[in-house]
C-alpha positions in Angstrom: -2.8 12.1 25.0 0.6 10.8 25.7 2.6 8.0 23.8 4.2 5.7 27.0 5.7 2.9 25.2 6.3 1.2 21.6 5.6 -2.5 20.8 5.9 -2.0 16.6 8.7 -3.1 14.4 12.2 -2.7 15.1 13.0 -2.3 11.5 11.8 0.2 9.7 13.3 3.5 7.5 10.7 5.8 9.0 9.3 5.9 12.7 6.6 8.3 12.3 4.5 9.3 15.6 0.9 9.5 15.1 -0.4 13.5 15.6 -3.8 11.4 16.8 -4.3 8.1 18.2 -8.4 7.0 18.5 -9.1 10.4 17.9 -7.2 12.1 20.8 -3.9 14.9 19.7 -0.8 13.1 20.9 0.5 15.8 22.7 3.3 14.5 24.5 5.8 11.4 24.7 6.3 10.1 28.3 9.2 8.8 29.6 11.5 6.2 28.4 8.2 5.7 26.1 10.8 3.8 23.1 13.2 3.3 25.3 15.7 0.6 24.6 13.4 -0.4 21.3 16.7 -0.8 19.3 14.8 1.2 16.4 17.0 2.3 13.9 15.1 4.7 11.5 14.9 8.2 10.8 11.9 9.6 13.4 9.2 12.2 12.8 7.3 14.0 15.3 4.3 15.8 14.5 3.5 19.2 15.3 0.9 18.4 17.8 3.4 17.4 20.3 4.6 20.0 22.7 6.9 17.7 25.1 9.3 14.8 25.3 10.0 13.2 28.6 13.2 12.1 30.1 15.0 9.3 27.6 12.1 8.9 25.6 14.5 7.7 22.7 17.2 6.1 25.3 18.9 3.3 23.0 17.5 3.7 19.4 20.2 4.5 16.9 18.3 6.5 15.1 19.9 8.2 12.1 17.8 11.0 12.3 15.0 13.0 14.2 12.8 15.7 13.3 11.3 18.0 15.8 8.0 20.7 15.5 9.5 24.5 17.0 5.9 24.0 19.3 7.7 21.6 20.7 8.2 23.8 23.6 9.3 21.6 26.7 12.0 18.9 26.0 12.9 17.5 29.4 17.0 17.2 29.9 17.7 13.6 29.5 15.8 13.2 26.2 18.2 14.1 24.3 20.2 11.3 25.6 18.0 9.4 23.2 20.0 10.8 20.4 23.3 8.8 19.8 26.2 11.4 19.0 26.1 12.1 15.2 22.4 11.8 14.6 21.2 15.0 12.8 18.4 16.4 15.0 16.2 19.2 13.0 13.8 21.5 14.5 10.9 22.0 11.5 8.2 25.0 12.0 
């Protein structure tokens, strides 16, 4: 399954993808999927992803992000997402 967009709170200290949604392993997070959400929180991907699409986190000044090592394909603009300064850490 693949995460395409985001329609939750704005405000929040922790944005914590779901490793399952109805059931099905989130696997990946499609492009611009939270894209201009103006989410400022610290975000947490689960291990069950293996890819993020092109400016998945586009606008969100996210203070931090936290990604699994199987998280094997990261397409080039995602990591536009990231403001300059936020600490991105890659967790086994």
């Amino acid at each position: 399954m693949e995460v395409t967009g985001y329609t939750g709170p704005k405000s929040l200290a922790e944005l914590r993808i779901p490793a399952e949604i109805n059931g099905k392993k989130v696997l990946s997070i499609g492009e611009d999927a939270f894209k201009d959400q103006w989410i400022n929180a610290d975000l947490i991907i689960p291990n069950s992803v293996k890819s993020i699409g092109d400016g998945a986190f586009m606008e969100n000044p996210l203070r931090s992000a936290s990604i699994p090592s199987g998280c094997d394909y990261v397409k080039d603009g995602a990591n536009r997402s990231f403001d300059e300064g936020v600490k991105t850490t890659v967790r086994p």
